[in-house]
Each structure stands twice: as C-alpha cells, then as structure tokens.
C-alpha positions as CSV (number, residue, x, y, z in Angstrom):
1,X,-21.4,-1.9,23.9
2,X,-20.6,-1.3,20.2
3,X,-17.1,-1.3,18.9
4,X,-15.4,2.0,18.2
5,X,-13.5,2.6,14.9
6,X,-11.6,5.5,14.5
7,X,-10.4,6.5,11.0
8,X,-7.9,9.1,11.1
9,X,-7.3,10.8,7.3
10,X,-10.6,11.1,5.2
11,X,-8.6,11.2,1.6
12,X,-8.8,9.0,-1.0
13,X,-8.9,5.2,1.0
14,X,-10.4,7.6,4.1
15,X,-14.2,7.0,3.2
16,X,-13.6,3.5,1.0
17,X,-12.7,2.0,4.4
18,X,-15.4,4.2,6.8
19,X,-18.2,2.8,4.3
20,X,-17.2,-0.9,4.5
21,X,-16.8,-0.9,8.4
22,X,-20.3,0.8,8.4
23,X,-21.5,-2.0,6.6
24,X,-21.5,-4.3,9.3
25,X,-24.1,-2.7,11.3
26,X,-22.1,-3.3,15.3
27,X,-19.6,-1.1,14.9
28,X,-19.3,3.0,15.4
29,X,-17.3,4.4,12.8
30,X,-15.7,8.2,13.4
31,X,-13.3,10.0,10.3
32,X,-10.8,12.6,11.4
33,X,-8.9,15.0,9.0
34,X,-8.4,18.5,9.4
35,X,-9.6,18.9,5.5
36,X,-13.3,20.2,5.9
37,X,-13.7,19.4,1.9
38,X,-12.6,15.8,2.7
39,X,-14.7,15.0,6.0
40,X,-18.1,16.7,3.7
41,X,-17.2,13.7,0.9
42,X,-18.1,11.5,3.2
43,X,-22.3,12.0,3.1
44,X,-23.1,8.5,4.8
45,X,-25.5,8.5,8.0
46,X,-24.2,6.9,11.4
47,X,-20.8,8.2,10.4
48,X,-19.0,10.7,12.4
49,X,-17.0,13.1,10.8
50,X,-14.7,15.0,13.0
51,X,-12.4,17.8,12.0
52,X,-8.9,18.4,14.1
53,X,-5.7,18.6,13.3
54,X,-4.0,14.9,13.2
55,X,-0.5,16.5,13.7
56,X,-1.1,18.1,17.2
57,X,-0.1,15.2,19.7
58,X,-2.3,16.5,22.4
59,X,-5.4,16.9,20.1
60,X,-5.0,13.4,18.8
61,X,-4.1,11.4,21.8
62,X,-7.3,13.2,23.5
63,X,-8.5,11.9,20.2
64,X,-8.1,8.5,20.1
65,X,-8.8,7.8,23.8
66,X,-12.4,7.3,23.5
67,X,-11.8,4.5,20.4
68,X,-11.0,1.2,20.4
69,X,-8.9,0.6,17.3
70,X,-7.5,3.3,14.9
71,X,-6.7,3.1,11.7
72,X,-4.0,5.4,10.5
73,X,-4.6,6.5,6.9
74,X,-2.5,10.1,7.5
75,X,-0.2,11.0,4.7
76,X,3.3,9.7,4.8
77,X,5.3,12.3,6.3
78,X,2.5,12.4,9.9
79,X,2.4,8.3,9.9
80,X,5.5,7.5,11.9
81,X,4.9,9.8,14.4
82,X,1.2,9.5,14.3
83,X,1.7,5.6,15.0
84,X,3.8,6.1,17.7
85,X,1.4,8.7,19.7
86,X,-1.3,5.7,19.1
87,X,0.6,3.2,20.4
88,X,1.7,5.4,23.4
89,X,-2.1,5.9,24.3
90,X,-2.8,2.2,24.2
91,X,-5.2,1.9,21.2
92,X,-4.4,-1.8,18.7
93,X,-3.2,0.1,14.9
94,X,-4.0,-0.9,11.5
95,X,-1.3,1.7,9.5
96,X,-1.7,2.7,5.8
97,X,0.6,5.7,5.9
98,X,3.0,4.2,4.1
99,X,6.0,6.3,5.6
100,X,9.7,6.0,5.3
101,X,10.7,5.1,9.1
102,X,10.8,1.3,10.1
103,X,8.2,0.3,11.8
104,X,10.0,-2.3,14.1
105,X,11.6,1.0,16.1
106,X,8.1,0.9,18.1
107,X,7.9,-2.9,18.6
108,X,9.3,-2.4,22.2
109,X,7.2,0.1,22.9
110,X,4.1,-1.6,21.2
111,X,4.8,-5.0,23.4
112,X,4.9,-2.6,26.6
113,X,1.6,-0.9,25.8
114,X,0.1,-4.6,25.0
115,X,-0.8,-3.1,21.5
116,X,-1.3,-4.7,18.3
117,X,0.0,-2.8,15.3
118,X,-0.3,-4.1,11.9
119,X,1.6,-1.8,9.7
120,X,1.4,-1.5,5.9
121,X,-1.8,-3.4,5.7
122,X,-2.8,-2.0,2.7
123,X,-2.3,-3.7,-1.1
124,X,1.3,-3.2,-2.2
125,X,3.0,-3.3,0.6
126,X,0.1,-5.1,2.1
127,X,-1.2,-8.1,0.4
128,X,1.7,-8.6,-1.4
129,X,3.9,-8.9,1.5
130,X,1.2,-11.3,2.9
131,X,0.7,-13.6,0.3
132,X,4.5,-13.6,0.1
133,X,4.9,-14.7,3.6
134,X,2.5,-17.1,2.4
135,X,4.4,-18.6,-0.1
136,X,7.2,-18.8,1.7
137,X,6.3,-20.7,4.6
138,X,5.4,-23.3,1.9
139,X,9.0,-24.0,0.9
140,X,11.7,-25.2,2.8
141,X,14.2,-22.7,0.8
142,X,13.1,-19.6,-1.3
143,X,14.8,-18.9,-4.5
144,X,13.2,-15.8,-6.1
145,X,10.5,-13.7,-4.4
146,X,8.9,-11.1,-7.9
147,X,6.0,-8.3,-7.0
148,X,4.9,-6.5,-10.0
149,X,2.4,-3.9,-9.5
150,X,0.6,-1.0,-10.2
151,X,-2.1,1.4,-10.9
152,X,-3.4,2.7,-14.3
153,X,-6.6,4.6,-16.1
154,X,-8.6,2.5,-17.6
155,X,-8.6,4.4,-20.8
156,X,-5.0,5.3,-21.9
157,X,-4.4,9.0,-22.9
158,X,-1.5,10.4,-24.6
159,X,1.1,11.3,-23.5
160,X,1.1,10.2,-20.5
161,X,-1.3,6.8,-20.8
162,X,-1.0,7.3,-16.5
163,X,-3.5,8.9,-13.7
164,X,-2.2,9.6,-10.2
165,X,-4.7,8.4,-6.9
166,X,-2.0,10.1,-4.7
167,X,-0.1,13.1,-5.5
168,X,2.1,14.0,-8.2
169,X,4.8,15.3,-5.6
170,X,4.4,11.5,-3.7
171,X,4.1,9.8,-7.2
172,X,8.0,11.5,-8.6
173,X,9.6,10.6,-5.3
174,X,9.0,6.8,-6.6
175,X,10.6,7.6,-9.6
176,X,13.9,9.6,-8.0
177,X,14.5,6.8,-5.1
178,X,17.4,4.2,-5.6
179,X,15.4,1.1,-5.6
180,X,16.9,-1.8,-3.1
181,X,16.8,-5.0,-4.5
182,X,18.0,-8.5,-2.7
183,X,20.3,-10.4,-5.2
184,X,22.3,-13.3,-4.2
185,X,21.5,-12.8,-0.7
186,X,22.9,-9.5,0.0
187,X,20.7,-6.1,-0.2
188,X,21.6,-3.7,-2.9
189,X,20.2,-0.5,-4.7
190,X,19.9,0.1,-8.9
191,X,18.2,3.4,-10.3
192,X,14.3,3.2,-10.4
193,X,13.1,3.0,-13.6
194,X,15.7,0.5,-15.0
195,X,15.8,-3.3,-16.0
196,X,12.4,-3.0,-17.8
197,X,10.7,-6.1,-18.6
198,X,7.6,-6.4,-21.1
199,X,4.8,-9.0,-18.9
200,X,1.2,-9.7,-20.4
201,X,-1.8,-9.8,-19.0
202,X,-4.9,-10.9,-19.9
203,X,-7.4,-7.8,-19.2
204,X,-4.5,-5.4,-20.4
205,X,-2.2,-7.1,-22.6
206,X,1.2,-6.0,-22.4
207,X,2.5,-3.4,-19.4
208,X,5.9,-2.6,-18.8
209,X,7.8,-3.2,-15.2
210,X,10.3,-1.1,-14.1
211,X,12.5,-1.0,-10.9
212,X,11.1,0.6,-7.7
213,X,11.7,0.7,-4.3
214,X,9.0,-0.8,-2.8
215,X,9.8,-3.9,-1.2
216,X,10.2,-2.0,2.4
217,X,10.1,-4.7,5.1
218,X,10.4,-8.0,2.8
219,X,14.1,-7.2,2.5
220,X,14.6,-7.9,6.4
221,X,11.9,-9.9,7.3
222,X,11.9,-13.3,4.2
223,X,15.3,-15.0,3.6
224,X,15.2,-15.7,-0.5
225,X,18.0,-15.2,-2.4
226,X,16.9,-12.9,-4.7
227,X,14.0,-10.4,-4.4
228,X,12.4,-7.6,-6.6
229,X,9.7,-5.3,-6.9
230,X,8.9,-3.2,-10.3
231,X,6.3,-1.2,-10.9
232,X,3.7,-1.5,-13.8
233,X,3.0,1.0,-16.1
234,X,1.6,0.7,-20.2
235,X,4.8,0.4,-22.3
236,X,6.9,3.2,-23.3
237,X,6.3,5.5,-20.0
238,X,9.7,5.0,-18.2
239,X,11.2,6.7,-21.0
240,X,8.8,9.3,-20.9
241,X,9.3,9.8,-16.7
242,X,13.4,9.3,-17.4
243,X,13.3,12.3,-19.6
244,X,12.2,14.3,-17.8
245,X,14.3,13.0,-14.4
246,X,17.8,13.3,-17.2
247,X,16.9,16.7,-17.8
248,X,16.4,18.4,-14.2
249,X,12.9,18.4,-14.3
250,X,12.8,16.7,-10.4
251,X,15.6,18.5,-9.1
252,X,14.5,20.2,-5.3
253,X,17.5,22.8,-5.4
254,X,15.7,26.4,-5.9
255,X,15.9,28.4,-8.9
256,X,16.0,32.3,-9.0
257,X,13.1,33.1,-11.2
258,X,11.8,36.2,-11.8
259,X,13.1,37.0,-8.4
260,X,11.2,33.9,-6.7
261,X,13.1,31.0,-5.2
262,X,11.0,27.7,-6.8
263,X,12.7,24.2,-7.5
264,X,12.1,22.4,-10.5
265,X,9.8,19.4,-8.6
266,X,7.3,22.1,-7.5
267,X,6.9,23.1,-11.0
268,X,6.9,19.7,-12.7
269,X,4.2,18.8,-10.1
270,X,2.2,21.8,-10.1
271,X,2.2,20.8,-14.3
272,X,1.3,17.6,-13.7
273,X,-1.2,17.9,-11.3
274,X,-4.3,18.5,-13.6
275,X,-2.8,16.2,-16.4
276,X,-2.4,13.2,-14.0
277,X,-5.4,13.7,-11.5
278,X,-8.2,10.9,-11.6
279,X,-11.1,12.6,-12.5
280,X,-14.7,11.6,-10.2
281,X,-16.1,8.8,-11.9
282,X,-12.9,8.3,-14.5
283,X,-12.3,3.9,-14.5
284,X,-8.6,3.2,-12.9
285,X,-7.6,-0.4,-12.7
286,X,-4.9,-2.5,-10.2
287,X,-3.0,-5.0,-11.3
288,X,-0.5,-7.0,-9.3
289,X,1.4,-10.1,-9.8
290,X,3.6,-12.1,-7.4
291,X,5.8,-14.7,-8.3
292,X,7.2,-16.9,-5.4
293,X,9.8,-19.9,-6.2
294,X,11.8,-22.1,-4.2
295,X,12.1,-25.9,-3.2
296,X,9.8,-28.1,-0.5
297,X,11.6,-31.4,-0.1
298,X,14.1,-31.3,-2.5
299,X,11.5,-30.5,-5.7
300,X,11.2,-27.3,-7.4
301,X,7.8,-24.9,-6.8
302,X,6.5,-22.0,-7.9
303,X,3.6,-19.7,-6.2
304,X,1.6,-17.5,-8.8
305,X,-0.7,-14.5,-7.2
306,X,-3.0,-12.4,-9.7
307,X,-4.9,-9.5,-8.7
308,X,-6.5,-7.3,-11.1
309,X,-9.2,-5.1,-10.4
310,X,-11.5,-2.1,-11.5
311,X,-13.2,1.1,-10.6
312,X,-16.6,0.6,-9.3
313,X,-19.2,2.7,-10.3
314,X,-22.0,1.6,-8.1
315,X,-20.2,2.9,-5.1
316,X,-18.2,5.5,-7.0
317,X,-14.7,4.1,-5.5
318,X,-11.8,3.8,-7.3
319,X,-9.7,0.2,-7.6
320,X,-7.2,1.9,-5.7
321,X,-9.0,2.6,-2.8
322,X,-10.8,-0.6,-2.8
323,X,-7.5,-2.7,-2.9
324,X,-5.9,-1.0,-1.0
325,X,-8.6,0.3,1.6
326,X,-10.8,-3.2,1.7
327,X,-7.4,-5.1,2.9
328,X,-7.1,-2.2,6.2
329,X,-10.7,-3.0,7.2
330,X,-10.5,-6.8,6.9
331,X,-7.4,-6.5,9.2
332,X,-9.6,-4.7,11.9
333,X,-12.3,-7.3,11.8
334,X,-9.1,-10.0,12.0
335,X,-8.6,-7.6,15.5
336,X,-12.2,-7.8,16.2
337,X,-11.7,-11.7,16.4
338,X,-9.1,-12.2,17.7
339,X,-7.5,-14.3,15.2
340,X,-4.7,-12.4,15.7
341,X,-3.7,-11.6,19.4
342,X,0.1,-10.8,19.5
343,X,1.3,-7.5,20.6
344,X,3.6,-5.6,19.0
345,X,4.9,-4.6,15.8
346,X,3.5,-6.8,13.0
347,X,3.7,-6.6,9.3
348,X,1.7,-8.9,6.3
349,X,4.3,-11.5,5.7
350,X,4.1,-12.6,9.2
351,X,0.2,-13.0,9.1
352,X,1.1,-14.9,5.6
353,X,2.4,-17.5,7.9
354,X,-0.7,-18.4,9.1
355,X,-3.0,-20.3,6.4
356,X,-6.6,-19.3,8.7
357,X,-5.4,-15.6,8.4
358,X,-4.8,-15.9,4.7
359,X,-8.2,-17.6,4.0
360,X,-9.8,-15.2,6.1
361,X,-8.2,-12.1,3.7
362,X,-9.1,-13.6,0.5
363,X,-12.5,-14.6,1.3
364,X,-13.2,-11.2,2.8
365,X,-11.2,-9.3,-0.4
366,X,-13.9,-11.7,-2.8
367,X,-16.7,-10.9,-0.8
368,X,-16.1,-7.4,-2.0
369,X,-15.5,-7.8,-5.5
370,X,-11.5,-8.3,-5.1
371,X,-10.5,-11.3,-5.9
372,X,-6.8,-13.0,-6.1
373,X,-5.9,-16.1,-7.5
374,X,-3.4,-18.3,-6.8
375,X,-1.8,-21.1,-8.5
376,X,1.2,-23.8,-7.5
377,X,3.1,-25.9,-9.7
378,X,5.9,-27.9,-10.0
379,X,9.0,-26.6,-11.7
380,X,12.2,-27.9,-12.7
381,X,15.2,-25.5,-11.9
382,X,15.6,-23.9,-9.0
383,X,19.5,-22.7,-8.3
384,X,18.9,-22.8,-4.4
C-alpha cells in the first residue's frame, strides 16, 4: 500500500515540496489550503489538491487521519497550534511554519502519541541548525557558533536592491524584533539591524549582515560561548529599513485618518507590497554561511558551511522554495526509512549529531541542484 503524504499550505514552498515527493513515483501526495488560487498553481497529475480550512481543528484532524505523515507548511501564526492538533491525532510532523511558540511544550505529548516531529526543518532555521549540530559534536568545546544568511533578487533594483518570498507584514517583524544573541555564555538581546559587518562572497561580492533574531532553538539546545545570527542583505539596506523603523513607519498603534483607524505597519506594507513582491519567473538567490569554531583535543578548529543557490527556471521555483522546501521533503524520506525513529519533539541540530543523517541531507540537497560545502581547518586561537 503506497505512502500517504499530506501537505498542508499550498503557498510559496507548498507545491516546491508536493512536486519533489511526486517525483518518487510510491508515494501519494495530497495539498491542503483554503486558498482556491494556491491549490489551482499546483497543475501536476497524481496530485490531490484539497481545499478546507487548516484552522478548524475538527476539519483538520478529520483531515489528517487518513495520511501517514504531514507536513506543516501553514503560515506562522496556525503552526503551533496546527502542530499540536497533528500530533494529538497520531500522524509523525515535518513543520516549516516557522512560529514563535517553542516547540519542546509538545515533546510530552509527542512521546505519548509515539510521534515523530521534526520542527523547523526547513533552511535557516533548518540546515543551519543541522550542520551546526554537526559541527559541534566534532569539538570537544565550542567557541563561536556564526549563521549568516539570506535571500535576495538576483538583479538589484533601486531603492530597495531587496524582493520579499514571504510577506511584507512577516518580512518588517524581522526588522522590529530584539534580536537574542548568546555572548559569553549567557543569552542576551541587541536591536535588529545593528553591528553590521561587510562579508564577501564569491557569486555576489560584498553583502552586508545585520543582527536578527533568528537563532530560535540553538540558543537552548548547543552550549558555545558565543552565538550569532545576522541576516544578509546588499550593502547599504539597513540604513534604508532603520529609516523608516526611526521614523514611525512600523508602529501598529492606529492613527485617525480621514476618520479611519489604520496603523502605520499596514500602510508601510500595503506600500511595499508591489515594490518588494518576487515577480513569476524574476531570479532570487540564497546565500548562507556558517562558521563553527572550537577545540578537539586541545587544538583549535574551525567548521566552514557555504550554501548559495539560484532560481530555477526549468521548474519555475524560486531558491527560496527550493532551499528551504527540498530540506522538508528529504526529512520525510529520512521518516520513510527509518533512519530516524525517536518520538518526540526533535529539531536539526540534534539530527546534526548523527554523521549518516547528515550525509543523507547533503547528498539528497545535491541531488537537486543544492549543494553545500564544507570545509575544516586548523586554527590557532580559540579563547575557550
């Protein structure tokens, strides 16, 4: 009897991910989302499109009963909740949404239910976090852990030199939330957009990084003494973004105007909508960079990860869909098997623990045009 795949969210990674399950011929692959637009994107044969409402509990545990694994791809504000009604039902997770709640509040539950949840399997969090994990269980004590990344248009046009794959609304809320940072040991928060370095690359030459909040579980999960995460952008857009932050432009408190009650952000992102939307068929490109150092018997290392990447126009999916989207299906064939069987709550940088798992990432990620490389080299000061 064939494997059943449930998708649930058919937006941007929605139909990346249904395509490359389809792929492999065994499997049955279903898309939910209550968009009717979104579901009629996806045009492939053998794939069933089914539209509901993903944040009615009863509609989606009826849902999800007749799958085998889901993978939960909802927007951020459904995904804790939409996690937790998946693991009550019984069905193994591979999460996406990307929401604000910790994940670990459901390990109990998961582990009663005998379920299998990898959460924030996608590329940052996601591969960073697991090639992270990696790099740490290669050192006996971890100095520095570094994760630049981020996602950019191909061709760079003024002002902005940027192009949103999520929305403007989600985008903003990046640039407004205290980043948390781990420095000497201790968690602690700066303003995003601060403490810009200048790195360079070799397919885009020099991007700018910029403070973020976006090492979510790391912070709890790695012991290194210092930890960041900065987000990459072309040079000279933090001052653009911090502008327009200085000057009230993301407030959420309502104005009076013209006798209706609008804030600021809804405005600013009703602007930048059309400026900062990735047209069909416009090139967008990932670029991430991890830096891992630390000692292994008594010598300094360091752990280099590269990943850069581009829109493909033979299938018409954008880099940020394929990164992101490509590392969520190879963790449901990792389900499929069984190279991972423990239940509960699981995140990346505990699968980066286990060199098979790793291997079994990268080779799937190359196999579809992704490809990471890693060096490891000796270094000589390491303050651990």
């Amino acid at each position: 009897m064939d494997t059943k795949i449930l998708i649930l969210g058919a937006g941007l990674v929605g139909r990346p991910m249904a395509l490359d399950l389809h792929k492999d011929g065994s499997l049955k692959i279903a898309v939910a989302d209550i968009n009717k637009v979104s579901l009629q994107k996806i045009t492939e044969e053998g794939i069933l499109k089914i539209k509901t409402d993903l944040s009615d509990e009863s509609e989606l545990k009826a849902l999800v009963a007749d799958y085998d694994i889901i993978m939960n791809a909802v927007p951020g504000s459904l995904g804790f909740k939409t996690l937790r009604w998946c693991i009550e039902a019984g069905k193994d997770v591979v999460d996406i949404a990307f929401y604000p709640e910790d994940p670990f509040e459901l390990d109990e539950l998961a582990k009663e239910k005998g379920v299998r949840a990898i959460c924030d399997m996608g590329v940052a969090p996601g591969m960073s976090n697991l090639l992270a994990g990696y790099a740490a269980s290669r050192l006996n004590e971890v100095e520095e852990i570094a994760i630049y990344v981020g996602g950019l248009p191909k061709v760079r046009t003024k002002p902005w030199e940027y192009k949103a794959v999520f929305s403007p609304a989600d985008v903003i809320e990046e640039y407004t939330r205290p980043a948390r940072l781990v420095e000497h040991g201790q968690i602690i928060t700066k303003p995003p957009l601060t403490e810009i370095e200048l790195l360079e690359f070799d397919q885009v030459g020099t991007l700018e990084a910029f403070n973020s909040d976006g090492l979510r579980t790391l912070m709890f999960t790695l012991n290194a003494r210092q930890m960041k995460e900065k987000t990459l952008r072309y040079p000279g857009y933090a001052e653009k973004i911090e502008l327009l932050a200085d000057n009230g432009f993301f407030e959420t408190e309502e104005l009076d105007i013209s006798g209706r009650l609008v804030s600021p952000l809804e405005i600013t992102s009703k602007l930048l909508f059309d400026q900062w939307k990735l047209q069909p068929g416009e090139a967008d490109l990932t670029v991430m960079r991890i830096i891992v150092e630390g000692k292994y018997k008594g010598e300094g290392v360091r752990y280099t990860f590269d990943l850069y990447d581009e829109y493909d126009p033979e299938s018409d999916i954008h880099s940020m869909a394929r990164t992101t989207g490509y590392s969520a299906t190879i963790a449901v064939r990792m389900l499929l098997r069984c190279l991972f069987t423990t239940p509960g709550i699981t995140v990346p940088e505990y699968l980066g623990k286990n060199r098979q798992i790793v291997d079994f990432f990268l080779d799937g990620l190359k196999e579809r045009g992704v490809v990471y490389t890693m060096k490891s080299e000796k270094i000589e000061r390491v303050s651990v």
